[in-house]
PyMOL Python script that loads the backbone (N, CA, C, O; Angstrom):
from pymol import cmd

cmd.read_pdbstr("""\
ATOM      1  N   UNK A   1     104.626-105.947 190.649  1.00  0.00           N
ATOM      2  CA  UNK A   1     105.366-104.732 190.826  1.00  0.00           C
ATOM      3  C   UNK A   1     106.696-104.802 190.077  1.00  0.00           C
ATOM      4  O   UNK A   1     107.182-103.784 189.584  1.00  0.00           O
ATOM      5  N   UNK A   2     107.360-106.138 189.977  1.00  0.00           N
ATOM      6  CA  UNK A   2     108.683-106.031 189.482  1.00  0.00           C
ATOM      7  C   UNK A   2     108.711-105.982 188.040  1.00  0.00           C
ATOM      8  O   UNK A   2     109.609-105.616 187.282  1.00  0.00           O
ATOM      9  N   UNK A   3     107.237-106.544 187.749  1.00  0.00           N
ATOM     10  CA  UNK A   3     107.503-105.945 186.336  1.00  0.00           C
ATOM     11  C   UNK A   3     107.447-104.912 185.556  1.00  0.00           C
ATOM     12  O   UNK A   3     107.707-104.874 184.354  1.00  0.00           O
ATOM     13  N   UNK A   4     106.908-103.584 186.640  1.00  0.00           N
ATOM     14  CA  UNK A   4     107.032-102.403 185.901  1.00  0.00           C
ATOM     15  C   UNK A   4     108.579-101.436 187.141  1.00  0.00           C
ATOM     16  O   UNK A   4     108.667-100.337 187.687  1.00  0.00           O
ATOM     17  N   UNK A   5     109.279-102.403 187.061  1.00  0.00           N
ATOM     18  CA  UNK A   5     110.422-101.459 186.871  1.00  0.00           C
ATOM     19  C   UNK A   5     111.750-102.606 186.844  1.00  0.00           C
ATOM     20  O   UNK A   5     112.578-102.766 187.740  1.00  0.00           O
ATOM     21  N   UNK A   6     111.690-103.124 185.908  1.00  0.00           N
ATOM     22  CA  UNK A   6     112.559-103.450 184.921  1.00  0.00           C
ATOM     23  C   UNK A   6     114.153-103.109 185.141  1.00  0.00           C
ATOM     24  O   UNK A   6     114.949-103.935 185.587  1.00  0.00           O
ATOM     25  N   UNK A   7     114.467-101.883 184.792  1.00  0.00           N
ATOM     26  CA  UNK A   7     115.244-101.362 184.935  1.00  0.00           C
ATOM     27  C   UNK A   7     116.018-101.077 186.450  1.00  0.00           C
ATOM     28  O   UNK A   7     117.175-100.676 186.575  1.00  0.00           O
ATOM     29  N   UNK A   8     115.095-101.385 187.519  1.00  0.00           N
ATOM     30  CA  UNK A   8     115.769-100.859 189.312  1.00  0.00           C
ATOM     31  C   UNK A   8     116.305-102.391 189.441  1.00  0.00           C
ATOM     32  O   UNK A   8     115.776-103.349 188.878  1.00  0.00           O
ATOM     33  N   UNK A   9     117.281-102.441 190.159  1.00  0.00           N
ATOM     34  CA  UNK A   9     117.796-103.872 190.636  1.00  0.00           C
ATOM     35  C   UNK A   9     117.026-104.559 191.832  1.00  0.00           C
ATOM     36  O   UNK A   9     116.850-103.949 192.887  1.00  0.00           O
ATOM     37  N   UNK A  10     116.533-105.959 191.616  1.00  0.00           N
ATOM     38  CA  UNK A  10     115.650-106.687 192.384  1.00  0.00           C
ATOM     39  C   UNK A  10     115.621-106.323 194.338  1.00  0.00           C
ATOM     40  O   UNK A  10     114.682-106.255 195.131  1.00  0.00           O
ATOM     41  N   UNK A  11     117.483-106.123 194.553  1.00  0.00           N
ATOM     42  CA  UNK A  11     117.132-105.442 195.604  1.00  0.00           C
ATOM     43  C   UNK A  11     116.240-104.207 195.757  1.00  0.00           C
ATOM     44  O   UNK A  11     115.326-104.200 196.582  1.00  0.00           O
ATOM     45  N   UNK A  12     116.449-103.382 195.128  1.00  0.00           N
ATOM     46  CA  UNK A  12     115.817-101.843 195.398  1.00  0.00           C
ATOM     47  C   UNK A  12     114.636-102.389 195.398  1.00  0.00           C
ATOM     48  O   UNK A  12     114.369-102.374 196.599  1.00  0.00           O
ATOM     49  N   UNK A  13     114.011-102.720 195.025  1.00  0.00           N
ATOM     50  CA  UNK A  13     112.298-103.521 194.311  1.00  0.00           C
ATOM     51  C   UNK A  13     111.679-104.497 195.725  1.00  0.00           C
ATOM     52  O   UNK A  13     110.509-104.530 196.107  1.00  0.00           O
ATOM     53  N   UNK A  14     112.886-105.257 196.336  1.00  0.00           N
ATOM     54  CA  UNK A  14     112.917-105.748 197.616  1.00  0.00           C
ATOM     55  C   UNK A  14     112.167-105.032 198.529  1.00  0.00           C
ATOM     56  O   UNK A  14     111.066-105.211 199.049  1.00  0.00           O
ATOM     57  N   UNK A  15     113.494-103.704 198.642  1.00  0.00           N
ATOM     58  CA  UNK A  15     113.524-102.817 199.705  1.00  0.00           C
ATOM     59  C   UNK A  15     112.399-102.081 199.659  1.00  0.00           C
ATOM     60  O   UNK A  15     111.808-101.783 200.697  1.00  0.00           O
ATOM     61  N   UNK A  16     111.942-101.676 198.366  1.00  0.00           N
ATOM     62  CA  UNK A  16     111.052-100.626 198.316  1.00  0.00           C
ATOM     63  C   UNK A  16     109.760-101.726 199.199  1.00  0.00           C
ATOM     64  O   UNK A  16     109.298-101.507 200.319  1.00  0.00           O
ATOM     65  N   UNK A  17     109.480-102.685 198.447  1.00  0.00           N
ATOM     66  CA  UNK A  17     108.174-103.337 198.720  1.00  0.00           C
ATOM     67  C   UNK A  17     108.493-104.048 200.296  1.00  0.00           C
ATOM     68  O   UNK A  17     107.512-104.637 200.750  1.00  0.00           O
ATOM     69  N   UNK A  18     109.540-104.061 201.037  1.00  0.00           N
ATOM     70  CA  UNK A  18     109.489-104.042 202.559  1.00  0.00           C
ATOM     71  C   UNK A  18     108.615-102.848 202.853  1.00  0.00           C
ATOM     72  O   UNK A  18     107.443-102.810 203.226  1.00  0.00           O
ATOM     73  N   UNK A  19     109.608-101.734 202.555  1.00  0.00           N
ATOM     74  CA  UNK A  19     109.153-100.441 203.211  1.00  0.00           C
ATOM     75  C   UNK A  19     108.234-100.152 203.052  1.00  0.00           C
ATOM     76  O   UNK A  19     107.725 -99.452 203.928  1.00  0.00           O
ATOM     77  N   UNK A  20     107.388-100.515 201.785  1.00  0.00           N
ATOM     78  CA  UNK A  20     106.179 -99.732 202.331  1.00  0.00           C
ATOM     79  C   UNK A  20     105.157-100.650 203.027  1.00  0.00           C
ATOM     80  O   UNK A  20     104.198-100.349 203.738  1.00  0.00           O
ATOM     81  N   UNK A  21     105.635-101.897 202.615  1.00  0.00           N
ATOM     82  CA  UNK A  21     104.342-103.188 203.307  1.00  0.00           C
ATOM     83  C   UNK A  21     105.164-102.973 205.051  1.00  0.00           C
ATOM     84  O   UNK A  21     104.541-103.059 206.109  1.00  0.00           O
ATOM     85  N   UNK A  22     105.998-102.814 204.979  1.00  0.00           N
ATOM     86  CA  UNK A  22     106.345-102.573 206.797  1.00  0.00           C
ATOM     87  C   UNK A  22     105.401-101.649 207.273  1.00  0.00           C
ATOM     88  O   UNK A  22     104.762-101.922 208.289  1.00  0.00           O
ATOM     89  N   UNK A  23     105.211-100.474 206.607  1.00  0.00           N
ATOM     90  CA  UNK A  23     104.336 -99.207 207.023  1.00  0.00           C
ATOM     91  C   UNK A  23     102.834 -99.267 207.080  1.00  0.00           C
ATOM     92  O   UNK A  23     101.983 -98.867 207.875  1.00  0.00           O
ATOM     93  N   UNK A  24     102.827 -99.933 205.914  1.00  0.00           N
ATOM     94  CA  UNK A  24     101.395-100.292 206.347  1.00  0.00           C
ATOM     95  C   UNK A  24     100.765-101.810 207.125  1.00  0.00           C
ATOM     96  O   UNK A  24      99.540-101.927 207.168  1.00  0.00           O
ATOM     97  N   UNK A  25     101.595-102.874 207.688  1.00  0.00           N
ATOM     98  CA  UNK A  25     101.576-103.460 208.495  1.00  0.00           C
ATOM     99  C   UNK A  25     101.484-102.734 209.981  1.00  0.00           C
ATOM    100  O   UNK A  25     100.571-102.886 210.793  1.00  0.00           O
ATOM    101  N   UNK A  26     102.474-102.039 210.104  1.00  0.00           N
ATOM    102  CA  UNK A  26     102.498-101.118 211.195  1.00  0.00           C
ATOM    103  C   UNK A  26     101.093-100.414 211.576  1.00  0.00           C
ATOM    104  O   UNK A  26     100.554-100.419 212.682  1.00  0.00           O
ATOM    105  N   UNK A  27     100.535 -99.674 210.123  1.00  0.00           N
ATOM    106  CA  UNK A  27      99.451 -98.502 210.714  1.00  0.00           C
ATOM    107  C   UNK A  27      97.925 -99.857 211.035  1.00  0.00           C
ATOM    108  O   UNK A  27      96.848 -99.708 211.614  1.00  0.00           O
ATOM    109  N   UNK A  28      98.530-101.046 210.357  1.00  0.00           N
ATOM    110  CA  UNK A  28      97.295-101.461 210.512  1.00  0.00           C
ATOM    111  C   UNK A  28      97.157-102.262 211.793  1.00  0.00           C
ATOM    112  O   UNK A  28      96.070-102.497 212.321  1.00  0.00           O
ATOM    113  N   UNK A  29      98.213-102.624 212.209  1.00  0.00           N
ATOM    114  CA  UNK A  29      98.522-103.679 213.547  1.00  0.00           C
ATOM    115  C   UNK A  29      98.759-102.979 214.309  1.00  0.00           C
ATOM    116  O   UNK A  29      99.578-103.446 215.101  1.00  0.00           O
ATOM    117  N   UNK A  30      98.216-101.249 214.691  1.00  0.00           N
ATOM    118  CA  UNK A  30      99.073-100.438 215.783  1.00  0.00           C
ATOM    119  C   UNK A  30      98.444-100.634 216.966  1.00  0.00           C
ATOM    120  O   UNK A  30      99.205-100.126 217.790  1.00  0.00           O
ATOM    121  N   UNK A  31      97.518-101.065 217.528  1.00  0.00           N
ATOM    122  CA  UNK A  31      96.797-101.342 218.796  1.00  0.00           C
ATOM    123  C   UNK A  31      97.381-102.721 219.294  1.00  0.00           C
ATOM    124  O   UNK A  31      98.000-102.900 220.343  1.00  0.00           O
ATOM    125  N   UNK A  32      97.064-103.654 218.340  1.00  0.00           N
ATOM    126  CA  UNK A  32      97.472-104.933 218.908  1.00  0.00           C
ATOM    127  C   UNK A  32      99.132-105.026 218.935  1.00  0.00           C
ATOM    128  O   UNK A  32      99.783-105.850 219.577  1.00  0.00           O
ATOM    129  N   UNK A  33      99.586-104.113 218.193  1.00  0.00           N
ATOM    130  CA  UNK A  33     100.986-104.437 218.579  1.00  0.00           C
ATOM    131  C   UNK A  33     101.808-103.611 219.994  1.00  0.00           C
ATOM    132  O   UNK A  33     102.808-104.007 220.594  1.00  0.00           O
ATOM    133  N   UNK A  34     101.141-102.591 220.199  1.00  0.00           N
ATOM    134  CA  UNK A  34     101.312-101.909 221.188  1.00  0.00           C
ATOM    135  C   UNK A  34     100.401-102.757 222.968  1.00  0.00           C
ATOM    136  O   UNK A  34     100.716-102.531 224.136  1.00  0.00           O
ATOM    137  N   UNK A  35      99.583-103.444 222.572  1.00  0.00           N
ATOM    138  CA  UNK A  35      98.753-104.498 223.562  1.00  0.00           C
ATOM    139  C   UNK A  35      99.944-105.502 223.782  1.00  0.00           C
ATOM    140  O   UNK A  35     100.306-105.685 224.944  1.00  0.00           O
ATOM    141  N   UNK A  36     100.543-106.125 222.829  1.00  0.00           N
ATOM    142  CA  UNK A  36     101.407-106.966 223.162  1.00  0.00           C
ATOM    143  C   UNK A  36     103.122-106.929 223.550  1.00  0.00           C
ATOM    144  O   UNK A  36     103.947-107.784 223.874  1.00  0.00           O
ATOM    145  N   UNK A  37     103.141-105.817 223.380  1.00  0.00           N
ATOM    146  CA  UNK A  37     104.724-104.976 223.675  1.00  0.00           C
ATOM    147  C   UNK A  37     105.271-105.519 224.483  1.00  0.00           C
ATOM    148  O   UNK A  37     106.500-105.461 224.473  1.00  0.00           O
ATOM    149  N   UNK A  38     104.519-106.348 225.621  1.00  0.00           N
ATOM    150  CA  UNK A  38     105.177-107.164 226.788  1.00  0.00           C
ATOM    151  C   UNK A  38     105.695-108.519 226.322  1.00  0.00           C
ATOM    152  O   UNK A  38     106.816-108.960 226.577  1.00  0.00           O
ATOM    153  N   UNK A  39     104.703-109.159 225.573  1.00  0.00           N
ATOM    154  CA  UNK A  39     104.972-110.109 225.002  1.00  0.00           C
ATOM    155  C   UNK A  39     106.321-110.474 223.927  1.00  0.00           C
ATOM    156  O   UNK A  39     107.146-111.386 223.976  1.00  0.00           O
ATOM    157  N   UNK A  40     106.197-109.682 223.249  1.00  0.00           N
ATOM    158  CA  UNK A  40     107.703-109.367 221.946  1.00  0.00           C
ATOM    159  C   UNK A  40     108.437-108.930 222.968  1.00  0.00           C
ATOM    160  O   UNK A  40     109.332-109.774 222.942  1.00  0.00           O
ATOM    161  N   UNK A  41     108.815-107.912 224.227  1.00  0.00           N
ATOM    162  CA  UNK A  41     110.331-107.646 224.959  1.00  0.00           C
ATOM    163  C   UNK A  41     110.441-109.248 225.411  1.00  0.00           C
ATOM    164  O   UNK A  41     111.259-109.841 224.707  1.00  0.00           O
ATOM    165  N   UNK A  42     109.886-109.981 226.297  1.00  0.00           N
ATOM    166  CA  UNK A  42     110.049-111.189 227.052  1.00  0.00           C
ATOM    167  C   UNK A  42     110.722-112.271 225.792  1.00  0.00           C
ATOM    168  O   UNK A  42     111.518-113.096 226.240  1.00  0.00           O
ATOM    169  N   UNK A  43     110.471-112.326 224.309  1.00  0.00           N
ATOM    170  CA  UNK A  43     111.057-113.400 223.393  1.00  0.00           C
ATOM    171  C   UNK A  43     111.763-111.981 222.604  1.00  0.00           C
ATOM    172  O   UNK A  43     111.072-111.205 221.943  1.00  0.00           O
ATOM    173  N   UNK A  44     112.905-111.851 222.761  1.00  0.00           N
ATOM    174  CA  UNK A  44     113.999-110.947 222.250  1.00  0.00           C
ATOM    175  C   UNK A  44     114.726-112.204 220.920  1.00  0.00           C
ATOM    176  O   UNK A  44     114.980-111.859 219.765  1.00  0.00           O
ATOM    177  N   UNK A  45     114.834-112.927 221.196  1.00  0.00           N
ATOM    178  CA  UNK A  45     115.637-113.987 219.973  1.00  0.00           C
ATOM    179  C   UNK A  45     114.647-114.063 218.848  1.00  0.00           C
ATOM    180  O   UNK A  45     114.802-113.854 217.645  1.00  0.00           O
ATOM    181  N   UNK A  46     113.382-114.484 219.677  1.00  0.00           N
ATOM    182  CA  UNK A  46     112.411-114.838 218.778  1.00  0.00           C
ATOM    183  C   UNK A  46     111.862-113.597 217.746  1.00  0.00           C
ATOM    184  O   UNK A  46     111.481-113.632 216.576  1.00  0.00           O
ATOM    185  N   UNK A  47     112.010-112.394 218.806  1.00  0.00           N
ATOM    186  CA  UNK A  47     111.549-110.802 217.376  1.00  0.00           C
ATOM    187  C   UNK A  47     112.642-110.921 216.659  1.00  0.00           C
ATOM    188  O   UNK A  47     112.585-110.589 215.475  1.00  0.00           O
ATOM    189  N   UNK A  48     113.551-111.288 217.067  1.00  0.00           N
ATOM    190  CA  UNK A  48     114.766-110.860 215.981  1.00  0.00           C
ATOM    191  C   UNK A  48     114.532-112.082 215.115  1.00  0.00           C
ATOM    192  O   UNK A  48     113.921-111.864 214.069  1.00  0.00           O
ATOM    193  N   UNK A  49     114.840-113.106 215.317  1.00  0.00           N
ATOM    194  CA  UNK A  49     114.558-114.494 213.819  1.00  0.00           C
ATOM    195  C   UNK A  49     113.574-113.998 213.632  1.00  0.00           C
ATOM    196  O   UNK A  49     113.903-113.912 212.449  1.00  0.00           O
ATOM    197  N   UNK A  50     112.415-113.463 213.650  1.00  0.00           N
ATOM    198  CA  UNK A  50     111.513-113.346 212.931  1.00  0.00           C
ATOM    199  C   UNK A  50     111.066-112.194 211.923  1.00  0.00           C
ATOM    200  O   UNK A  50     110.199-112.233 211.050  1.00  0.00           O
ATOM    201  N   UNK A  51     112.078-110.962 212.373  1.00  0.00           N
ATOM    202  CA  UNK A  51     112.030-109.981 211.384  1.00  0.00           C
ATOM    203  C   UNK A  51     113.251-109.857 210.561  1.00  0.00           C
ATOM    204  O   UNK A  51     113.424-109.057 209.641  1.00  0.00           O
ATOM    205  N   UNK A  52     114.099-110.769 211.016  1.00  0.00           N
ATOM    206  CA  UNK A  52     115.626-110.979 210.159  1.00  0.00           C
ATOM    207  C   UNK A  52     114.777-111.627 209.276  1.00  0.00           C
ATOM    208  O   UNK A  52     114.847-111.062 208.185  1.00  0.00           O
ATOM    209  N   UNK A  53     113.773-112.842 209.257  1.00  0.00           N
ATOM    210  CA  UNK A  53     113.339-113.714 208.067  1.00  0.00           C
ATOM    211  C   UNK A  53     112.111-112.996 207.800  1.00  0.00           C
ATOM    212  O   UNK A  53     111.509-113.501 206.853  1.00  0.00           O
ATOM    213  N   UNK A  54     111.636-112.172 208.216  1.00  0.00           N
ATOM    214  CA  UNK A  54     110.247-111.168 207.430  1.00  0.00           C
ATOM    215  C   UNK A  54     111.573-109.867 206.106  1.00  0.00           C
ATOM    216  O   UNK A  54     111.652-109.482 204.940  1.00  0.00           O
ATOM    217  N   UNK A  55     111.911-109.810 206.742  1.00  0.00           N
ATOM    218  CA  UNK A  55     113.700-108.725 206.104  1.00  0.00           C
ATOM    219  C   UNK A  55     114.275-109.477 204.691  1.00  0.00           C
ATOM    220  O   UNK A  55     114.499-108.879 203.639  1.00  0.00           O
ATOM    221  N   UNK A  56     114.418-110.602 204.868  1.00  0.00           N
ATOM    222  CA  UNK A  56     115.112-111.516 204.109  1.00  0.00           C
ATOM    223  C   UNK A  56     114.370-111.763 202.644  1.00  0.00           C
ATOM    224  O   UNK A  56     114.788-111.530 201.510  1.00  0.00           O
ATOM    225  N   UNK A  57     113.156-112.302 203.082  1.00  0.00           N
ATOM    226  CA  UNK A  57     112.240-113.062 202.139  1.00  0.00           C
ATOM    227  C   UNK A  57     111.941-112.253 201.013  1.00  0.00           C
ATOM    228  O   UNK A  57     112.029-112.783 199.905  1.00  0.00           O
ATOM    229  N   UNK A  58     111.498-110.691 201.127  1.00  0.00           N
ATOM    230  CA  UNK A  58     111.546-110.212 199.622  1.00  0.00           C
ATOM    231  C   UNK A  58     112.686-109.594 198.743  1.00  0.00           C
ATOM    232  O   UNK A  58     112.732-109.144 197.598  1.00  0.00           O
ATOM    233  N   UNK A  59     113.613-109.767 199.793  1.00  0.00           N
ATOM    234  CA  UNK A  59     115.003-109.796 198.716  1.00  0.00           C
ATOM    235  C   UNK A  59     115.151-110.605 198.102  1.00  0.00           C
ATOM    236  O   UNK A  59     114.931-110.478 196.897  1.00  0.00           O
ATOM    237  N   UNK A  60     115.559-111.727 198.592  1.00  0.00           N
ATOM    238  CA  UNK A  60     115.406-113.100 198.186  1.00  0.00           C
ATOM    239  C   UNK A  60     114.743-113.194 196.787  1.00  0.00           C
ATOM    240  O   UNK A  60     115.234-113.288 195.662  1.00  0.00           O
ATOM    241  N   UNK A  61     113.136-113.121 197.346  1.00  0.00           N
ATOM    242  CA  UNK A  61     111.902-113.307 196.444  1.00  0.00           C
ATOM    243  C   UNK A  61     112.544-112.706 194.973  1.00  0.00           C
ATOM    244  O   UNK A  61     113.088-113.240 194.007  1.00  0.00           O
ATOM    245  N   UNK A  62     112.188-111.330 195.328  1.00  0.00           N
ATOM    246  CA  UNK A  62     112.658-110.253 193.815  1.00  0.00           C
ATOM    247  C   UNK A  62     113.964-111.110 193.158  1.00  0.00           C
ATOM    248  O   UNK A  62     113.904-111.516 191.997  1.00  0.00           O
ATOM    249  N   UNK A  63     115.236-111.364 194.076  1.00  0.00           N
ATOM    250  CA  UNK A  63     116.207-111.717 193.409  1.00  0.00           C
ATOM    251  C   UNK A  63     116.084-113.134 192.517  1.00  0.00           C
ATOM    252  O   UNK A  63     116.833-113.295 191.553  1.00  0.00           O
ATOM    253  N   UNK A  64     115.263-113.980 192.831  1.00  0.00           N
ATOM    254  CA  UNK A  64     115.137-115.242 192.381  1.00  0.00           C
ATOM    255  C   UNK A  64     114.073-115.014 190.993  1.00  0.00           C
ATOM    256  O   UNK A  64     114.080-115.754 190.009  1.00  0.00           O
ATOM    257  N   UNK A  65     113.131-113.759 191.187  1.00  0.00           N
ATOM    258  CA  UNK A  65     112.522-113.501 190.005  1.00  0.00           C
ATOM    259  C   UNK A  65     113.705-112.975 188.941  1.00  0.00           C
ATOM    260  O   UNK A  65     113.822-113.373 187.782  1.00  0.00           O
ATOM    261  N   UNK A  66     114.315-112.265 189.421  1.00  0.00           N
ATOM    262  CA  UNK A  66     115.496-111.627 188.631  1.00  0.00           C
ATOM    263  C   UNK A  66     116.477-112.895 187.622  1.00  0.00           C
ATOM    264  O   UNK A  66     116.671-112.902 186.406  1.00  0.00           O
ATOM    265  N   UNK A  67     116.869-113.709 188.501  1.00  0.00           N
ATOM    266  CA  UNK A  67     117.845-114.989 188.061  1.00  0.00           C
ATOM    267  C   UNK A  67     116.919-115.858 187.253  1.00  0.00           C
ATOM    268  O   UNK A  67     117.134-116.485 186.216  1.00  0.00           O
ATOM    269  N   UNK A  68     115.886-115.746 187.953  1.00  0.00           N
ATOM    270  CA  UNK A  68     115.380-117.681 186.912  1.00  0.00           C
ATOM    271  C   UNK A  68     113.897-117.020 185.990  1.00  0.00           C
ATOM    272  O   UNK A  68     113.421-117.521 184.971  1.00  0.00           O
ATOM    273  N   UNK A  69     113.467-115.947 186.614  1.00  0.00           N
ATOM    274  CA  UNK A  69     112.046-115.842 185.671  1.00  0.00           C
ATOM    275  C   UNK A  69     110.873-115.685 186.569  1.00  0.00           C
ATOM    276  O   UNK A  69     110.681-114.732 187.324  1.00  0.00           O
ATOM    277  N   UNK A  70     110.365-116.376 186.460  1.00  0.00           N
ATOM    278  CA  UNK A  70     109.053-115.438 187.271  1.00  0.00           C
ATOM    279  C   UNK A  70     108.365-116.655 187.396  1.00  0.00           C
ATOM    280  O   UNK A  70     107.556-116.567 188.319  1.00  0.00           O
ATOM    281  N   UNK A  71     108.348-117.813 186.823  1.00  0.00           N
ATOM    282  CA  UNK A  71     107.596-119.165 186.536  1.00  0.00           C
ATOM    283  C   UNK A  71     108.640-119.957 187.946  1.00  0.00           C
ATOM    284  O   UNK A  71     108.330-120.314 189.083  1.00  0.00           O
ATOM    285  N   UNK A  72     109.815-119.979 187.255  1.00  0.00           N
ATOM    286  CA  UNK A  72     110.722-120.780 188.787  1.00  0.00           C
ATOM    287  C   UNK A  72     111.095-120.361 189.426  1.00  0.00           C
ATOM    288  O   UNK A  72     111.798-121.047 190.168  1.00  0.00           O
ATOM    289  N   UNK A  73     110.960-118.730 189.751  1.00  0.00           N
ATOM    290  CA  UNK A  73     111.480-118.514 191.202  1.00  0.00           C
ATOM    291  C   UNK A  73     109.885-118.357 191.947  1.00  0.00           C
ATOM    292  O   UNK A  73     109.918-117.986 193.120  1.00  0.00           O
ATOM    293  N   UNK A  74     108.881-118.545 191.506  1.00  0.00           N
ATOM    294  CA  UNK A  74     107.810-118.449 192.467  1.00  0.00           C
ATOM    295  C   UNK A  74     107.756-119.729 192.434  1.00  0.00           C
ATOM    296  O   UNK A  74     107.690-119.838 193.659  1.00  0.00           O
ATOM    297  N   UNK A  75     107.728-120.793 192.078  1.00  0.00           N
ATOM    298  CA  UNK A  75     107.631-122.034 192.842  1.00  0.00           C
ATOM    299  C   UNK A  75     108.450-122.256 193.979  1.00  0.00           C
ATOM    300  O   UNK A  75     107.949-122.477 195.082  1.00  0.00           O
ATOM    301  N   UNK A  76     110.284-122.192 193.694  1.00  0.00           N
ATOM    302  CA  UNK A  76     110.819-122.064 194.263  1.00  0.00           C
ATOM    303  C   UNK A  76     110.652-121.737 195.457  1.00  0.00           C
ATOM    304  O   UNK A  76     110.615-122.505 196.419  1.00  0.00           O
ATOM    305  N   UNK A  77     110.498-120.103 195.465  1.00  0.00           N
ATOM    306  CA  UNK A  77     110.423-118.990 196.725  1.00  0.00           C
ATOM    307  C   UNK A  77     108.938-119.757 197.197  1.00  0.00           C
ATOM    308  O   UNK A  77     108.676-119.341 198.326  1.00  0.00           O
ATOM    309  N   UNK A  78     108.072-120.552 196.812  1.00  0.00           N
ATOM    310  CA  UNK A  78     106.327-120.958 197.557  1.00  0.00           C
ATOM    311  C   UNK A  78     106.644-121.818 198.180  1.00  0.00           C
ATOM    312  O   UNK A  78     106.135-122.062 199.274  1.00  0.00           O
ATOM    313  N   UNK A  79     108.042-122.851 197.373  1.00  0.00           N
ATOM    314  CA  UNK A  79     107.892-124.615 197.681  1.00  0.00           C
ATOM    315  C   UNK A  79     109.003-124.456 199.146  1.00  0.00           C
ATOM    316  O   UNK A  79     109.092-125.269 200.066  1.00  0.00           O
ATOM    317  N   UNK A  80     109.754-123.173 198.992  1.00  0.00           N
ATOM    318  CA  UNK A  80     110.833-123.485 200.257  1.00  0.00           C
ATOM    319  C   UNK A  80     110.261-123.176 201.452  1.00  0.00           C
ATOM    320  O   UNK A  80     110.887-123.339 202.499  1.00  0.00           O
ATOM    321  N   UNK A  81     108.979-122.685 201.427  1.00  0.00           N
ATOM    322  CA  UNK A  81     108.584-121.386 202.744  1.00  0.00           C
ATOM    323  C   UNK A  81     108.319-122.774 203.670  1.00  0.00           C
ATOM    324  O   UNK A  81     108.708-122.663 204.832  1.00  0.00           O
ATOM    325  N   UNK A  82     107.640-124.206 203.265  1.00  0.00           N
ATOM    326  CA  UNK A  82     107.254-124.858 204.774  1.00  0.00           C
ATOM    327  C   UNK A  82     108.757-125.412 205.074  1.00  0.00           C
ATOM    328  O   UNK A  82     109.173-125.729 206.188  1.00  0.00           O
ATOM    329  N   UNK A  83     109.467-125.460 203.880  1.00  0.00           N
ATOM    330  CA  UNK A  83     110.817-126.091 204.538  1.00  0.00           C
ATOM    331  C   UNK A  83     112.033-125.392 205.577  1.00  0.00           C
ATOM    332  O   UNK A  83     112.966-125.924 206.179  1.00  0.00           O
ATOM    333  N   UNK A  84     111.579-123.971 205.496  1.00  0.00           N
ATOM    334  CA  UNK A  84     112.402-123.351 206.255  1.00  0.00           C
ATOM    335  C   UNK A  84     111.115-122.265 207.560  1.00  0.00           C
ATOM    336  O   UNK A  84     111.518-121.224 208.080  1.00  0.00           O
ATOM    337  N   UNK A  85     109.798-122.773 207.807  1.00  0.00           N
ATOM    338  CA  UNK A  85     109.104-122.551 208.793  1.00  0.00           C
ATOM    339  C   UNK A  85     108.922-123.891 209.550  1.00  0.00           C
ATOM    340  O   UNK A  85     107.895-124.565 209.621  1.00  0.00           O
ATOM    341  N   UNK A  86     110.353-124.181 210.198  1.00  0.00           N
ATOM    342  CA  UNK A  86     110.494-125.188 211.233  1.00  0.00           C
ATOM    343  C   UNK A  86     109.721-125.095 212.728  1.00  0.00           C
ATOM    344  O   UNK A  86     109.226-125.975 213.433  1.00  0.00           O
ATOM    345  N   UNK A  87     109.816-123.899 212.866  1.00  0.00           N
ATOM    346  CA  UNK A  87     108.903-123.289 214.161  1.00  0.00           C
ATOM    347  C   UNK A  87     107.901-123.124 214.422  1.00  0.00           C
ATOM    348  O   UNK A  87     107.621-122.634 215.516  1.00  0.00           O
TER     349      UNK A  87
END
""", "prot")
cmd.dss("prot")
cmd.show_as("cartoon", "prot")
cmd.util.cbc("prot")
cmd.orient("prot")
């Protein structure tokens, strides 16, 4: 995707590709996420670290394609994910 728009800054490219993978995560997980609604209120810390770092990661991602290239920021952004999924 980031390579056909060049021109938008890696955030926007981020944001865009949250928003729409949020939406369609949503339409596709809408039963089971509504089944478990009890479950996500009872770990309140835990929804939040976990959509602060679902939030994070394709900014990140795009921006590191932006800085180094597309060859070292996907190693990068692949090789850090078990080092910072401590949980």
């Amino acid at each position: 995707m980031a390579t056909f728009t060049t021109q938008v800054s890696p955030l926007a490219t981020g944001t865009f590709a949250m928003g729409v993978g949020g939406i369609l995560l949503l339409l596709s997980a809408y039963k089971s996420l509504f089944k478990d609604i009890k479950k996500l209120r009872n770990r309140p810390l835990l929804l939040l670290t976990g959509g602060l770092s679902i939030a994070v990661y394709p900014l990140a991602f795009y921006t590191s394609m932006h800085w180094s290239g597309v060859a070292i920021g996907t190693v990068i952004s692949i090789a850090s994910a078990p080092f910072f999924s401590f949980y």
